[in-house]
C-alpha positions in Angstrom: 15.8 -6.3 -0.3 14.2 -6.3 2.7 14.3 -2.9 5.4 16.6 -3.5 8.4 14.8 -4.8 11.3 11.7 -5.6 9.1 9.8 -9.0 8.6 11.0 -10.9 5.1 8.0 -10.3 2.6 9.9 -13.0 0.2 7.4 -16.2 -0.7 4.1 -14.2 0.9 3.2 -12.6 -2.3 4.5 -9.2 -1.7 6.9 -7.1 -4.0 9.5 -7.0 -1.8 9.6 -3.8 -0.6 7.4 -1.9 1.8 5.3 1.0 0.8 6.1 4.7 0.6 4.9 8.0 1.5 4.8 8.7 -1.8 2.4 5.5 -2.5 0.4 6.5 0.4 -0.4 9.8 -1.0 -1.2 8.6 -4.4 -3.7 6.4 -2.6 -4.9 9.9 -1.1 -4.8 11.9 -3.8 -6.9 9.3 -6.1 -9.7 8.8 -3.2 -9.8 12.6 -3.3 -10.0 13.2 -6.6 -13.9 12.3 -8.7 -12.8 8.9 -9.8 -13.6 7.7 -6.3 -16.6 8.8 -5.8 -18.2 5.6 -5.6 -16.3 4.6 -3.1 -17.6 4.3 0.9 -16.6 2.6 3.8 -13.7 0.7 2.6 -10.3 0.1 4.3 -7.1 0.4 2.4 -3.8 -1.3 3.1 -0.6 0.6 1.4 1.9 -1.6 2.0 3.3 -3.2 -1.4 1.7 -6.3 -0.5 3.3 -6.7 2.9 0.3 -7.9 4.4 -0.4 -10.2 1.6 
């Protein structure tokens, strides 16, 4: 399933689907939260593998 208007993801390695809001701030809420605190000067790509 693919969203209207939207590049086919199928044989690039992605899910399938694109991301969500909802994935995007589970991506937020985890770099906000003490588990993350390592992390610095990274760039992250939430897009279900899209991009892959």
């Amino acid at each position: 399933m693919s969203c209207r208007g939207a590049p086919s993801t199928a044989g690039r390695g992605g899910t399938g689907h694109y991301g969500t809001p909802e994935g995007v701030a589970a991506m937020v809420a985890h770099l906000a939260g003490p588990e993350a605190a390592g992390v610095t000067g990274s760039v992250f790509t939430v897009d279900a593998g899209a991009n892959a």
